[in-house]
C-alpha positions as YAML, in Angstrom:
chain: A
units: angstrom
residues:
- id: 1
  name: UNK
  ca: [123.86, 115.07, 128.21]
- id: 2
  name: UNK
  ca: [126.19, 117.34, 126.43]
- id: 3
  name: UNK
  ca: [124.57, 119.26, 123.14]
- id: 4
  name: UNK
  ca: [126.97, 116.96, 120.85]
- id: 5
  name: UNK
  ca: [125.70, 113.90, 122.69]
- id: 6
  name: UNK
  ca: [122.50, 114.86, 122.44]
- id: 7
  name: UNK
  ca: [122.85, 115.73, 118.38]
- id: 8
  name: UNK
  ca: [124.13, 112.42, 117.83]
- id: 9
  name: UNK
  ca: [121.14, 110.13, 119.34]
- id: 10
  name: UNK
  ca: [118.82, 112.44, 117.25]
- id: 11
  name: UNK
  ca: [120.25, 111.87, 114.41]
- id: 12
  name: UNK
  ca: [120.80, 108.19, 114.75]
- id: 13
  name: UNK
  ca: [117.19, 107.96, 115.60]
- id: 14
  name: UNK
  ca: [116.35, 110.27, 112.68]
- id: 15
  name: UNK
  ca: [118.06, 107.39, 110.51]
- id: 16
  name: UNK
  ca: [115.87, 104.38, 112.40]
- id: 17
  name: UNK
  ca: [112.86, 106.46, 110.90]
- id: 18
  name: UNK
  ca: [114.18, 106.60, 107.57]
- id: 19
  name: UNK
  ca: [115.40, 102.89, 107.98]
- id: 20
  name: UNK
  ca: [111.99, 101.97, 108.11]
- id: 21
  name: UNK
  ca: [110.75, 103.55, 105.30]
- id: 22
  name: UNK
  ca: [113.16, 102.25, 103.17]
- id: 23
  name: UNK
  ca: [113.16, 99.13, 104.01]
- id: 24
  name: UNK
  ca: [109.18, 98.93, 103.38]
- id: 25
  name: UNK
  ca: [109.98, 100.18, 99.81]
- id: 26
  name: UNK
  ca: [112.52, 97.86, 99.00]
- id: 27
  name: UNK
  ca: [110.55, 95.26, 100.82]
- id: 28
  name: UNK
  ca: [113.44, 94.33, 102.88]
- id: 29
  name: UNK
  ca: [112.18, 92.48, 105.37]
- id: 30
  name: UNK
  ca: [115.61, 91.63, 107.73]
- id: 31
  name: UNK
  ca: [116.24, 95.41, 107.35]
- id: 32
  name: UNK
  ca: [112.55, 96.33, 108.51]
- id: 33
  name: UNK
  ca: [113.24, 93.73, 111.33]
- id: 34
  name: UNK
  ca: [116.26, 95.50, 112.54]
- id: 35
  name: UNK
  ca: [113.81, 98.44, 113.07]
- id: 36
  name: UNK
  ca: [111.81, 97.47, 115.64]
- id: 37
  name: UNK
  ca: [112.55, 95.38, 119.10]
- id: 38
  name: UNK
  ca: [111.94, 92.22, 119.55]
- id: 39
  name: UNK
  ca: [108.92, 92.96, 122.16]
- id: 40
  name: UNK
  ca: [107.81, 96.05, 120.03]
- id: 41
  name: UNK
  ca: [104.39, 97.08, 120.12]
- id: 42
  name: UNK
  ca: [102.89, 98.94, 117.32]
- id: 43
  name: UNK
  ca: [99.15, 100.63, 117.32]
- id: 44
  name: UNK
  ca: [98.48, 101.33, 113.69]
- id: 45
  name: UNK
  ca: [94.90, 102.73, 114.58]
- id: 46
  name: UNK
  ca: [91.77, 102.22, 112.71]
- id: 47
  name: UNK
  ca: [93.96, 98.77, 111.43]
- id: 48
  name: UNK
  ca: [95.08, 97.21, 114.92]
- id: 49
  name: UNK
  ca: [97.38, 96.02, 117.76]
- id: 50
  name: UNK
  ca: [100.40, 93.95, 117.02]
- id: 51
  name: UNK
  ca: [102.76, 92.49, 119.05]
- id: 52
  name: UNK
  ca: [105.90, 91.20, 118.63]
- id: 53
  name: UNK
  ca: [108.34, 92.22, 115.86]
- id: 54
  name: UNK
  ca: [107.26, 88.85, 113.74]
- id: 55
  name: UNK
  ca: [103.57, 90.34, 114.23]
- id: 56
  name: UNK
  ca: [104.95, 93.61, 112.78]
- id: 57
  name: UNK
  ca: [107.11, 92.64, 110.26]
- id: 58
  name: UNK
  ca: [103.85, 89.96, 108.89]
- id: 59
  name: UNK
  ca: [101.07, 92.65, 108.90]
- id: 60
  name: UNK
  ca: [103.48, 95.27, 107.05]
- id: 61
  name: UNK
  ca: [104.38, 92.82, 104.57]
- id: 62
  name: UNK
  ca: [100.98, 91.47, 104.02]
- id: 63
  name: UNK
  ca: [99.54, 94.67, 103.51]
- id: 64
  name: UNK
  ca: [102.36, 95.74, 100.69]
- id: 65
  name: UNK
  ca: [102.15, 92.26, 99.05]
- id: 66
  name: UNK
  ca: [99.44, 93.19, 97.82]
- id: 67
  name: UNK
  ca: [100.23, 96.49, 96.14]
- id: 68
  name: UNK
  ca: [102.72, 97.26, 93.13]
- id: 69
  name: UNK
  ca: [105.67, 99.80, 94.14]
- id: 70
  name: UNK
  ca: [104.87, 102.44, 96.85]
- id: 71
  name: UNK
  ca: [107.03, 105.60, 98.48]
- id: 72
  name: UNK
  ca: [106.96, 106.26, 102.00]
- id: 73
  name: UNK
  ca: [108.27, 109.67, 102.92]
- id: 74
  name: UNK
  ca: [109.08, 110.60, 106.18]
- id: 75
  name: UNK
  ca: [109.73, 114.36, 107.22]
- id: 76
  name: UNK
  ca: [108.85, 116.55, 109.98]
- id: 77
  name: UNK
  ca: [110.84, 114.78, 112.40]
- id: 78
  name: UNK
  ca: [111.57, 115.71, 115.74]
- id: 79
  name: UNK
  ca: [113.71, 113.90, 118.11]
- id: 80
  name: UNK
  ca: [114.09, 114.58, 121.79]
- id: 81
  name: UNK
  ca: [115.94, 112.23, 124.25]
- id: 82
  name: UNK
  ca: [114.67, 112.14, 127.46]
- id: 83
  name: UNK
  ca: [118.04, 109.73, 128.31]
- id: 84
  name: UNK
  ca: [121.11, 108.71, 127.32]
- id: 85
  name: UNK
  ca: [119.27, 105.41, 126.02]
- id: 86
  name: UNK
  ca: [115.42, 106.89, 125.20]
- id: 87
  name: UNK
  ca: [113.48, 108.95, 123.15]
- id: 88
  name: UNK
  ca: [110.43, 109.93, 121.77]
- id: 89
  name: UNK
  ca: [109.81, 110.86, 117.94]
- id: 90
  name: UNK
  ca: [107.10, 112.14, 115.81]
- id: 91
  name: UNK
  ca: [107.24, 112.11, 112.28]
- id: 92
  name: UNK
  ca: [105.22, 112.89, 109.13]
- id: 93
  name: UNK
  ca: [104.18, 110.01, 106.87]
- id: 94
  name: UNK
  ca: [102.94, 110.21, 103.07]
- id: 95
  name: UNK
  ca: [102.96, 107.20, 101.70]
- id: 96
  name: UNK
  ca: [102.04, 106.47, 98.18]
- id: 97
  name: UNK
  ca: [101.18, 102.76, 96.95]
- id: 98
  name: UNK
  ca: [100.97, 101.88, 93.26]
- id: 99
  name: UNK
  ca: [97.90, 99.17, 92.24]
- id: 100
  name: UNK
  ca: [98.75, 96.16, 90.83]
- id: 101
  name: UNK
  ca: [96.73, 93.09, 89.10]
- id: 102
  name: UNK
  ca: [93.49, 94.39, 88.81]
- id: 103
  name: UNK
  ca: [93.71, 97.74, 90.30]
- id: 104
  name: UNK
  ca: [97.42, 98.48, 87.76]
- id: 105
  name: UNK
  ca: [97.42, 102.18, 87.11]
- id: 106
  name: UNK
  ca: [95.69, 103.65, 90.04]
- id: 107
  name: UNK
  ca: [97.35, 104.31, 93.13]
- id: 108
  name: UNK
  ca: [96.02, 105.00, 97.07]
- id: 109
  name: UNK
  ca: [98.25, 107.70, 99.36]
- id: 110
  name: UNK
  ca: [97.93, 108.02, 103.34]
- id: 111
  name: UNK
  ca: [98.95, 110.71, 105.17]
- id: 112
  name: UNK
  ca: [99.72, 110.31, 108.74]
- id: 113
  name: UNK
  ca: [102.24, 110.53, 111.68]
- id: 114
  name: UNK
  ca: [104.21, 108.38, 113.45]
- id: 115
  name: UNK
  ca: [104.38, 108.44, 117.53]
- id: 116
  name: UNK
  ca: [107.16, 106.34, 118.45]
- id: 117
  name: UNK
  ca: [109.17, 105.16, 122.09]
- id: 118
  name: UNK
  ca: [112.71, 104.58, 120.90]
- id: 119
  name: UNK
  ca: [115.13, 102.92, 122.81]
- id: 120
  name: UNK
  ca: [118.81, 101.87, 122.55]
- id: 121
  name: UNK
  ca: [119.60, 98.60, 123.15]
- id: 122
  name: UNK
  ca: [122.44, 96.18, 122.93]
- id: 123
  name: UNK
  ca: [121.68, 95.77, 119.14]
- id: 124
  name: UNK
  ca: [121.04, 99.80, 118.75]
- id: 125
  name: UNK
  ca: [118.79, 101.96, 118.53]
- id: 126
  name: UNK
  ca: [114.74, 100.08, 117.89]
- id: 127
  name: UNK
  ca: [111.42, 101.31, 117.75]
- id: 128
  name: UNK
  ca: [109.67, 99.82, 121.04]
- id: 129
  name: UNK
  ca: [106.32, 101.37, 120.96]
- id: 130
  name: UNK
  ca: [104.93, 103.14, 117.24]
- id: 131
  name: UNK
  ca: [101.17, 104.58, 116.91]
- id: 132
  name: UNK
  ca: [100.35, 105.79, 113.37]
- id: 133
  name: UNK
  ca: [97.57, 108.26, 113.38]
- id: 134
  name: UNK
  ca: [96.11, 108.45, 109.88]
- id: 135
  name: UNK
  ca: [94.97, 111.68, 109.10]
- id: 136
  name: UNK
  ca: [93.86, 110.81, 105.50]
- id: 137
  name: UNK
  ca: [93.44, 108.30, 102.62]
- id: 138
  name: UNK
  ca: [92.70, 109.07, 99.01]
- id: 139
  name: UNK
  ca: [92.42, 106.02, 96.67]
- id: 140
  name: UNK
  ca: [92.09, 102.07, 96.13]
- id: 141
  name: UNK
  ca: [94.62, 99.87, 95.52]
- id: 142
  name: UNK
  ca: [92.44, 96.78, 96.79]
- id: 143
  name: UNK
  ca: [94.75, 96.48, 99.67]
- id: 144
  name: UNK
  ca: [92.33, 96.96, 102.91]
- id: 145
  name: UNK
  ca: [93.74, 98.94, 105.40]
- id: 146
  name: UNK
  ca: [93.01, 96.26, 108.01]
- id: 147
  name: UNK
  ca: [94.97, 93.10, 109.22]
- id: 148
  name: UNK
  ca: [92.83, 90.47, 107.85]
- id: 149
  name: UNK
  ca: [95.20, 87.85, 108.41]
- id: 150
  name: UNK
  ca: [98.35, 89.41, 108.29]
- id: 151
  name: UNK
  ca: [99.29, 89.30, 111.91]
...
């Protein structure tokens, strides 16, 4: 793989990442599904195991409908390509979630990092595998950070 090559799959992984956070802020769910395969696997630890982009997509948006506006910001990243068609990423994550209802005016940030497989399919580039380590969480929004029945 030629150094041009090579600066072009990290940056159009670099964009996947910042897909996703987007998406989750806008609460577009297509766009968040064109994120991740359709057999991804994601271990958001301390929370749980889901499988399954619908099983991703459900848990994410269970866990933000119930929270006012939020901000995920994703920096840090680094990219490297073990293939033409693979790579590994690691990422920064501070997100910030507003309170709505009866938690309006306070809000509940996480700082983490994201640990992901990427891989470039016939559809592009996807998250296959993602493990979020939280680091740590300051704040209540009333949104549990577990997947009560969001899966």
């Amino acid at each position: 793989m030629n150094a041009l090559d090579g600066l072009v799959r990290r940056h159009a992984v670099e964009d996947l990442l910042l897909a996703y956070a987007t998406a989750l802020d806008s609460r577009d769910w297509p766009a968040l599904e064109q994120v991740f395969s359709a057999d991804a696997v994601a271990d958001y630890r301390g929370i749980g195991v889901f499988e399954g982009r619908p099983a991703l997509v459900g848990v994410i948006a269970y866990f933000l409908g119930r929270c006012g506006a939020t901000q995920h910001m994703i920096t840090n990243m680094r990219v490297e390509c073990s293939s033409a068609d693979v790579a590994r990423a690691r990422c920064y994550l501070q997100a910030t979630h507003a309170g709505k209802d009866a938690y309006a005016g306070q809000t509940m940030t996480v700082w983490g990092e994201y640990v992901d497989r990427v891989e470039r399919r016939p559809e592009g580039w996807r998250i296959v595998h993602r493990t979020l380590y939280v680091q740590h969480v300051v704040g209540d929004v009333g949104a549990a950070l577990k997947a009560e029945s969001g899966g």
